[in-house]
N, C-alpha and C positions, 0 to 999 in steps of 0.2 A: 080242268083244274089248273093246266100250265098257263091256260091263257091269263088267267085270275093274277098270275104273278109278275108277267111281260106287265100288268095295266100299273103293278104296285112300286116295279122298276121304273118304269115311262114316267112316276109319280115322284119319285124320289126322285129323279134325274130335275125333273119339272120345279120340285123344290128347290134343290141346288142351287138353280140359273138364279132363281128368283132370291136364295139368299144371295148371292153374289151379286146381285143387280142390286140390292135393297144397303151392301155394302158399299158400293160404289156411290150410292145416292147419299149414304150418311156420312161419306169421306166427306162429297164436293159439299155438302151441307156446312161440314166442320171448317171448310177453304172458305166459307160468303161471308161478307163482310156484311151489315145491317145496319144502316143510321136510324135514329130516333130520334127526334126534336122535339123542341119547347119552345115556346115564347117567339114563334116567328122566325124560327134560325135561329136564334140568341146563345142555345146551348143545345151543342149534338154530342150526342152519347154511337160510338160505333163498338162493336161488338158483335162476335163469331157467331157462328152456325151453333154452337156448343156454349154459347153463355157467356162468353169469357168478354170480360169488358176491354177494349183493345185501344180508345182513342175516347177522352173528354175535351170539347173545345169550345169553351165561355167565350163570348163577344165580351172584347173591352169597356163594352157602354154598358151593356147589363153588370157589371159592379160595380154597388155600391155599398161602401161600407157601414153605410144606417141602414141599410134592407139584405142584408144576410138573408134572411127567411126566404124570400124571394127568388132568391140564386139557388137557396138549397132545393126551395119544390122547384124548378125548371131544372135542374140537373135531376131529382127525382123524376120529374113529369116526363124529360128526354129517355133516361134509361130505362123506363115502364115502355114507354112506347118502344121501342129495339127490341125488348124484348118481346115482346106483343108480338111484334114483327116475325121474331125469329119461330114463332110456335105455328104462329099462321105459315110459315113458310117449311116449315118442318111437317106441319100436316098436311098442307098440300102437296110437297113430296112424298110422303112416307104413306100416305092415304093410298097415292094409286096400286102400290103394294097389298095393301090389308082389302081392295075394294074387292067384292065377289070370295071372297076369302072370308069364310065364317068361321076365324078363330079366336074365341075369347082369349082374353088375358094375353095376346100379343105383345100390344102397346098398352 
């Protein structure tokens, strides 16, 4: 019966690391920086681990003030892709955590 309890200690202990580990990975997640581009380099969109938009940087030849539309979907089309970025890089981190680990409603 004692032993039943050492395997549910070992288990908790075995959680712990792994939240801490799963913490550590969401920090340096929130520290990455993520470019996104459009139009050839034309317009980069950079933005955190965490969404947050941090740097917009239009090339001077991409505006023009008869094609507005233009600049707006390539600043759109830049910050789609960044963030694209950030999810694919948030589940390949945050993945090796949940892998072998069958707990619904985690993430």
């Amino acid at each position: 019966m004692m032993r039943g309890m050492g395997n549910m200690q070992n288990m908790m202990k075995q959680m712990q690391k792994m939240q801490k580990k799963m913490a550590k990975a969401q920090e340096e997640l929130a520290e990455k920086q993520i470019e996104g581009t459009a139009g050839g380099g034309m317009v980069t969109v950079v933005v955190s681990g965490q969404k947050e938009i941090l740097d917009v940087q239009i090339k001077e030849e991409v505006v023009d003030p008869d094609d507005i539309d233009m600049l707006q979907d390539l600043v759109l089309a830049a910050t789609n892709d960044a963030l694209k970025k950030v999810d694919e890089l948030t589940n390949e981190t945050m993945g090796q955590f949940t892998k072998g680990l069958n707990m619904p409603g985690m993430f």
